[in-house]
N, C-alpha and C positions, 0 to 999 in steps of 0.2 A: 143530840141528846143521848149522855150517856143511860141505858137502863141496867136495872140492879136484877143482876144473876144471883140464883141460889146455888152451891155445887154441895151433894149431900151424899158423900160416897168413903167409906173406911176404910180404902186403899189409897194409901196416899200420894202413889205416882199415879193414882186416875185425876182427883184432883187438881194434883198439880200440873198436868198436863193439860186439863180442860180451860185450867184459869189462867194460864197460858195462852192458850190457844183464844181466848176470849177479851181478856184484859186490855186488850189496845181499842176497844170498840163498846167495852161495856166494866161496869163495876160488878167485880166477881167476891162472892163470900163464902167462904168453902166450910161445912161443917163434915164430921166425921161418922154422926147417930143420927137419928129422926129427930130425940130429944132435943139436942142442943139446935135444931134448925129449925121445930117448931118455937124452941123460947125465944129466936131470932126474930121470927112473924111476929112476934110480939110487938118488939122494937121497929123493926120497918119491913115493908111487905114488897117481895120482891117481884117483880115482872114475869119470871119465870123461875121456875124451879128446876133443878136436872139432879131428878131423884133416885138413887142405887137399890133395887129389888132387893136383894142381902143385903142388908143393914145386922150390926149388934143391937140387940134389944128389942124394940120397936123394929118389926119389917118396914121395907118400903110400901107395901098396898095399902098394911095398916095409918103409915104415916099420911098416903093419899087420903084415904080417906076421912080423917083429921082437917089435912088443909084444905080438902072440897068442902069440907062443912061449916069451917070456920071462915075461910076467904076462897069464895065461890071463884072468884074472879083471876085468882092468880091461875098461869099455864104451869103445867106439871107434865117435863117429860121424864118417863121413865126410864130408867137405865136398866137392863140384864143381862148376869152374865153367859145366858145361853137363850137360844129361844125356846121359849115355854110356852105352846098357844094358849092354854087354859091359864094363866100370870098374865099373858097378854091380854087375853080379850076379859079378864076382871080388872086390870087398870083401864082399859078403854070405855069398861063401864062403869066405873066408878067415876069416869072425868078427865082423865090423862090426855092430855093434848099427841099426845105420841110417845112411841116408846121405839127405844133403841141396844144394839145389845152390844155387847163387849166382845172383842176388844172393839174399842173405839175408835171410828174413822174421822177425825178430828174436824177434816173438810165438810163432811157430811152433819157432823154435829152443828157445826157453824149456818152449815143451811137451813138446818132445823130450827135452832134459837130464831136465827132470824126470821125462819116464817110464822115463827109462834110471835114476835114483835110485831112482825104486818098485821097480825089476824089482831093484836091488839091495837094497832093504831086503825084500821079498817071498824073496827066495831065501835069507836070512838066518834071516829067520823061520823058513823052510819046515827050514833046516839045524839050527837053533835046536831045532822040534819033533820031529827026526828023530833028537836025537844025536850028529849030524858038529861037528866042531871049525872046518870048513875056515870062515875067514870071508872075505867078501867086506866089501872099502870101504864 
């Protein structure tokens, strides 16, 4: 099963290098702002998110905090381009499944999505053996 990637980043070799790096194994959908990738959720709601901290316009924290509220349910990693611990541990608290900083080790990204996939097939399962209807992507 292919799952649908968000890449939400206004460098357009990060993008392009991530959907790259992902596209043989998953449906990647690359926006540029917060904006245009919340009007996306609109339309369909992706698995995972790999969110860029600088964004134009709308931040990425601020954009977290949006998609935590509107679909609890989708992962959000975050993307920065330096480590910032106090950036870090407000996306961790706001929801972010993980966060990762630039430049980007593409191998390493690839592990991340995918553990953010387990954690949503695992809590599927776990909802699956409990009875609950809620599902997750």
């Amino acid at each position: 099963m292919r799952h649908c990637i968000y890449v939400v980043d206004d460098d357009d070799t990060v993008t392009y290098a991530i959907s790259l790096s992902l596209r043989n194994d998953h449906r990647v959908t690359t926006f540029s702002d917060a904006e245009s990738a919340l009007e996306g959720l609109e339309i369909e709601s992706p698995d995972v998110i790999l969110l860029d901290v600088g964004l134009p316009g709308m931040n990425g924290i601020d954009a977290l905090k949006l998609i935590k509220e509107r679909y609890p349910n989708v992962l959000v990693i975050m993307i920065t381009g330096y480590e910032d611990v106090p950036t870090v541990e407000s996306a961790m608290k706001l929801g972010a499944y993980d966060c990762v900083t630039k430049p980007l080790h593409l191998d390493s990204l690839r592990l991340n999505v995918q553990n953010a996939i387990e954690s949503i097939r695992l809590k599927n399962e776990d909802q699956r053996e409990n009875g609950t209807i809620e599902w997750i992507h």
